[in-house]
C-alpha positions as CSV (number, residue, x, y, z in Angstrom):
1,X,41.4,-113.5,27.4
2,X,41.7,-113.9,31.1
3,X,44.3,-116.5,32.3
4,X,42.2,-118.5,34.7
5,X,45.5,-119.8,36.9
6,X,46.7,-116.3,37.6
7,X,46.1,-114.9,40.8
8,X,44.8,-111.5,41.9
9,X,47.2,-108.0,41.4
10,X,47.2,-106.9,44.8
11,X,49.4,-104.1,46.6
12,X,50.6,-104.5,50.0
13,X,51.9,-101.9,52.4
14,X,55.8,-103.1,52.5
15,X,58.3,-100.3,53.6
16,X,56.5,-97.5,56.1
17,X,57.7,-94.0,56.4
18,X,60.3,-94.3,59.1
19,X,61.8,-97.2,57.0
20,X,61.8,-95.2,53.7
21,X,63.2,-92.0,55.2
22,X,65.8,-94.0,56.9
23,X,66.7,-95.9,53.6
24,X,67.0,-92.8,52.1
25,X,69.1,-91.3,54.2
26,X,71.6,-93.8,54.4
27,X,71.5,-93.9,50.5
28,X,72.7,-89.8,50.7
29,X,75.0,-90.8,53.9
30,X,76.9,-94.0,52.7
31,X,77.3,-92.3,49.1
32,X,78.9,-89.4,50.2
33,X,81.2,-91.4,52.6
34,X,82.3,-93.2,50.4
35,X,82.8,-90.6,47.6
36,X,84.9,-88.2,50.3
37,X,86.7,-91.0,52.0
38,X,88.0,-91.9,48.6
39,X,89.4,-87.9,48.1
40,X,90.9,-88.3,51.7
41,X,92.5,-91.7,50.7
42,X,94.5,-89.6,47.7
43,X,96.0,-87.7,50.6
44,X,98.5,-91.1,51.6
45,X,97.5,-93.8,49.2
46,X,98.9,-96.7,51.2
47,X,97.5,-99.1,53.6
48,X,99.5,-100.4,56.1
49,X,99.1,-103.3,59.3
50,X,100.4,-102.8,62.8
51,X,102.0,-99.9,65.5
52,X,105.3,-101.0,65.7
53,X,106.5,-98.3,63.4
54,X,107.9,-100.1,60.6
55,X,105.0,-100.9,59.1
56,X,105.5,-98.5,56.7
57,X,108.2,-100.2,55.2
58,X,105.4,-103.2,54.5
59,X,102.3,-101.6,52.6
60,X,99.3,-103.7,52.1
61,X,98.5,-101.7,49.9
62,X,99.6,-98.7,47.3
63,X,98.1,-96.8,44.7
64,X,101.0,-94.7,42.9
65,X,101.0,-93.4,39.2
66,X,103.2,-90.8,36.7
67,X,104.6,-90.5,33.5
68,X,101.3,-91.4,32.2
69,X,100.8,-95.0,33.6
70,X,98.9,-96.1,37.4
71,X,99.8,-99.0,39.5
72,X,98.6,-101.0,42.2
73,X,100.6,-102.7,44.4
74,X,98.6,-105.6,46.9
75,X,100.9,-107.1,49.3
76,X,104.0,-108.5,46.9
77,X,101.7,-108.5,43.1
78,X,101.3,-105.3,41.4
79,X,98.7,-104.5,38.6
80,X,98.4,-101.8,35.8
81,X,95.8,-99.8,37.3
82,X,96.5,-96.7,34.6
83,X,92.9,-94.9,33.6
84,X,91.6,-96.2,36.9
85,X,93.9,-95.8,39.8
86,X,97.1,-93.9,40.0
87,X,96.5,-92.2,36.7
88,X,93.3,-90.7,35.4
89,X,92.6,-87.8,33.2
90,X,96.2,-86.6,32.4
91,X,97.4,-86.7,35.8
92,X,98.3,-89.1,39.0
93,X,95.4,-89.6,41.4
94,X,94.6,-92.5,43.6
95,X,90.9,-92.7,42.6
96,X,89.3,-90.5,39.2
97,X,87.6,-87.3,39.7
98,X,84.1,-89.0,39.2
99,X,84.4,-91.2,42.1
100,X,86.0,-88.6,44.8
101,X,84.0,-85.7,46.4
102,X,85.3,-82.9,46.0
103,X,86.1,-83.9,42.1
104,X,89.7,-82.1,42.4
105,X,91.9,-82.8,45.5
106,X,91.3,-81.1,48.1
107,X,91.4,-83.0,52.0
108,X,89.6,-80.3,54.0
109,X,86.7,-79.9,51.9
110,X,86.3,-83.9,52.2
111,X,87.2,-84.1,55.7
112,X,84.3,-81.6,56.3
113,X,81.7,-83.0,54.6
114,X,82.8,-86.7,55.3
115,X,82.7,-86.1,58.7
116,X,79.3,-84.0,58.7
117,X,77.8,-87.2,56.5
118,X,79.2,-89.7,59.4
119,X,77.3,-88.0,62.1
120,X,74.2,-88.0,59.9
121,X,74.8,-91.8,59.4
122,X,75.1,-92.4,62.9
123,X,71.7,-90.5,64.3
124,X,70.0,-92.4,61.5
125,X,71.5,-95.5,62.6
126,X,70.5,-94.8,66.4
127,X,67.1,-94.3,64.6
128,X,66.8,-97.4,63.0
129,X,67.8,-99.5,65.6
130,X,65.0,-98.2,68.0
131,X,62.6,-98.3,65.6
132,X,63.1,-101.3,64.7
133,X,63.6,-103.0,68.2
134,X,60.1,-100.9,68.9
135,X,58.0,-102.5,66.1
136,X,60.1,-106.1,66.4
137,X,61.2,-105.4,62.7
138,X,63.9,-107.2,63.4
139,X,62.3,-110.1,65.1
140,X,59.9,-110.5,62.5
141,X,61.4,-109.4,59.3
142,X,65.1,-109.7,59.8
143,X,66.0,-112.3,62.0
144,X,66.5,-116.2,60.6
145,X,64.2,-119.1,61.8
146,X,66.3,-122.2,62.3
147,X,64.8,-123.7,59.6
148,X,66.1,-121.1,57.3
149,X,69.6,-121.5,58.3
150,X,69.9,-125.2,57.6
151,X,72.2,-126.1,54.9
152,X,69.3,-127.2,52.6
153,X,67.3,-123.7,53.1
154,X,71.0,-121.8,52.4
155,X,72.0,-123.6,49.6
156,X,68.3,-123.8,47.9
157,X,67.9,-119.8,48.1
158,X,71.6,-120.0,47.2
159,X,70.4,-122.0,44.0
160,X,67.3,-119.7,43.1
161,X,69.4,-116.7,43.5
162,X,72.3,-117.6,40.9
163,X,69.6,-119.0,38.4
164,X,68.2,-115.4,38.7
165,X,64.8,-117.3,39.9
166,X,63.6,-113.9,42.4
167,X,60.6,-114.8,44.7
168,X,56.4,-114.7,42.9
169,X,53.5,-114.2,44.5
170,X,52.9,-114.2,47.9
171,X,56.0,-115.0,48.4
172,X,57.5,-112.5,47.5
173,X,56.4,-110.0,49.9
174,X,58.8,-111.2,52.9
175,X,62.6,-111.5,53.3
176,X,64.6,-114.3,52.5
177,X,67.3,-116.0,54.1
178,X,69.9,-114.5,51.9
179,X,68.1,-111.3,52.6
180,X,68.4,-111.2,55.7
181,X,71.7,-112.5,56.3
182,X,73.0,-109.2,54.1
183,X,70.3,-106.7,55.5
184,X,71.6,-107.8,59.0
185,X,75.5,-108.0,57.7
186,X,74.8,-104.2,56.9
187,X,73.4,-103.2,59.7
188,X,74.7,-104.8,62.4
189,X,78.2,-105.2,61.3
190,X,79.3,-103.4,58.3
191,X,78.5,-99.9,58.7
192,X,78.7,-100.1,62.4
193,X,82.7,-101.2,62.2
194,X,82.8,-98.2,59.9
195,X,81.9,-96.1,62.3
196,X,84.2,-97.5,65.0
197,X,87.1,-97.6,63.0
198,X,86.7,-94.3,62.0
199,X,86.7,-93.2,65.4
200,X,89.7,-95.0,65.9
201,X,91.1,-92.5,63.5
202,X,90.4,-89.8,65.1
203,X,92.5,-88.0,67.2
204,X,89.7,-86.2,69.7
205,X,88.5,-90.4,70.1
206,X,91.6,-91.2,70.9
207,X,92.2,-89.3,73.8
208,X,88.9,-90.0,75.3
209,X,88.7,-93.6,74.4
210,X,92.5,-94.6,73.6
211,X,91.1,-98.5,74.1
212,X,89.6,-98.5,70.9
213,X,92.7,-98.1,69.1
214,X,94.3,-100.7,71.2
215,X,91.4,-103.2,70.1
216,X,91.8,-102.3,66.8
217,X,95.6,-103.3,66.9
218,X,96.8,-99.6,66.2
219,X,95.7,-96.6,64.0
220,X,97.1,-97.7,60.9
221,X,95.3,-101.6,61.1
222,X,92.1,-99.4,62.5
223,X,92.5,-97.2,58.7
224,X,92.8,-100.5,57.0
225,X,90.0,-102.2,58.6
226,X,87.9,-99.2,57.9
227,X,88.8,-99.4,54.4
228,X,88.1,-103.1,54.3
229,X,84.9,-102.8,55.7
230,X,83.8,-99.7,53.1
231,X,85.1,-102.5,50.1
232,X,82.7,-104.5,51.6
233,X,79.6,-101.9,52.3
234,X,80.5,-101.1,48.4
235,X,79.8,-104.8,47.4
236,X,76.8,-104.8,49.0
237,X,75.8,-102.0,47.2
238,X,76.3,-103.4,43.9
239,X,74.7,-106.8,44.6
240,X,72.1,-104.9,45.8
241,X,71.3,-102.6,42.7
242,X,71.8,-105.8,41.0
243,X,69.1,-107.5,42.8
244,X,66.8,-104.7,42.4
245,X,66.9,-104.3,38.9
246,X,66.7,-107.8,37.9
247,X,63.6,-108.3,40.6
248,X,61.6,-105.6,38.8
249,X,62.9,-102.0,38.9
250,X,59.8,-100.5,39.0
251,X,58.2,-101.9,41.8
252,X,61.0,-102.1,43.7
253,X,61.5,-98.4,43.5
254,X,57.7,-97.9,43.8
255,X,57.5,-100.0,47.1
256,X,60.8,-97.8,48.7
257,X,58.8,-94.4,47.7
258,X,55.1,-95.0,48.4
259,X,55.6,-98.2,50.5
260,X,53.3,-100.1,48.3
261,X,54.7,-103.5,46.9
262,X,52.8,-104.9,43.7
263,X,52.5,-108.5,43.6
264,X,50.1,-111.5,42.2
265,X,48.2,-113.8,44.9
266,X,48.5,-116.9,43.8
267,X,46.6,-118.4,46.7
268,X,43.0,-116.2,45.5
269,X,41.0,-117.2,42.1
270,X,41.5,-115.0,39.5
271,X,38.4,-113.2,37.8
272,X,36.2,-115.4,36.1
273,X,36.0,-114.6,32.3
274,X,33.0,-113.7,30.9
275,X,32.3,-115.9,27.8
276,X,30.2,-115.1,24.6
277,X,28.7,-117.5,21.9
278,X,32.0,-116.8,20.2
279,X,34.0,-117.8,23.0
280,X,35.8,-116.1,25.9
281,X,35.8,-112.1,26.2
């Protein structure tokens, strides 16, 4: 039997190729950042605030382990960490093996490819932004109407999103204000202040642009910042896989590899059933 209130299945071109390549390439990029910055984090696991000097004496933060057991220490509370951070597999390490490329220590092998995967991040980035200011992605797609940013529009998509009520139909095939608001987050401030910050770390930078540290409050505030904002980048990634799997794995993955983005138009008539003497086929 046909259900006479559905709409049609239709398939609209979502994602083109430049947007999927780019998607995927940031995917490889910010994975391998993050899985080598975490190996070059083992090589001094502290975080620390200022230039003065004695800010070393005041970590933010510390990851230290032995004799079998792993702490973390944020600001004046410390946590038993042990099988997570400070001591995995048999042996004191700031992050485990699974979550650090290279899986063993070893800082020039991470250095290498973490900076090789940064300038791969960047040109992509440059990529994306033109692109996108090219085709008005962002205008169209990306960029809140006021009437999305009213208190009533946050809090209803708000709402939707903690009931796990995704988007049907028609509607479905645009962003929403939550959306958008973490798309442009991403884009426009999370990865981007990666990127600066870890220039700010760099000694090469420094000498040619020795204002950046300066803006940053000093090296060591520019290494915690950086760190901050990968915490973040990694919580968007979660929500993110979240989102897609709870929305329909399928076709989201379908719609980031061919484009195409199934979805049921509930504004055209569905098929009208055929019927029979014996009722409806």
């Amino acid at each position: 039997m046909i259900d006479s209130t559905a709409g049609l299945q239709r398939l609209a071109y979502r994602h083109p190729l430049s947007r999927r390549l780019n998607h995927w390439v940031n995917v490889i990029a910010v994975i391998t950042l993050l899985m080598t910055g975490l190996n070059i984090f083992g090589a001094h696991q502290s975080l620390y605030w200022g230039r003065a000097g004695d800010e070393y004496d005041r970590p933010i933060l510390n990851i230290s382990g032995g004799a079998g057991h792993g702490q973390t220490a944020i600001g004046g509370r410390v946590f038993d960490t042990t099988g997570l951070l400070g001591w995995s597999a048999g042996h004191a390490t700031a992050f485990p093996s699974w979550a650090t490329i290279p899986s063993y220590r070893d800082l020039a092998a991470a250095r290498n490819w973490h900076l090789f995967m940064a300038w791969a991040l960047i040109l992509n980035g440059m990529i994306y932004w033109a692109y996108s200011l090219f085709n008005k992605h962002f205008r169209y797609d990306l960029l809140p109407s006021r009437e999305e940013l009213r208190p009533r529009s946050l809090l209803h998509d708000i709402g939707q999103h903690a009931r796990l009520r995704f988007p049907k139909g028609r509607d479905s095939n645009r962003y929403h204000i939550l959306q958008k608001l973490a798309y442009l987050s991403l884009a426009s401030l999370f990865l981007p202040m990666m990127i600066v910050t870890g220039l700010a770390m760099s000694p090469g930078a420094d000498a040619v642009a020795p204002w950046i540290v300066d803006l940053l409050g000093g090296r060591q505030s520019a290494r915690t910042l950086h760190f901050v904002f990968m915490t973040l980048t990694v919580g968007f990634i979660v929500v993110h896989v979240l989102a897609v799997l709870l929305a329909g794995f399928a076709n989201q993955m379908r719609s980031m590899i061919t484009g195409r983005w199934a979805y049921r138009d509930d504004a055209a008539p569905a098929p009208v059933a055929r019927t029979t003497l014996d009722g409806v086929v």
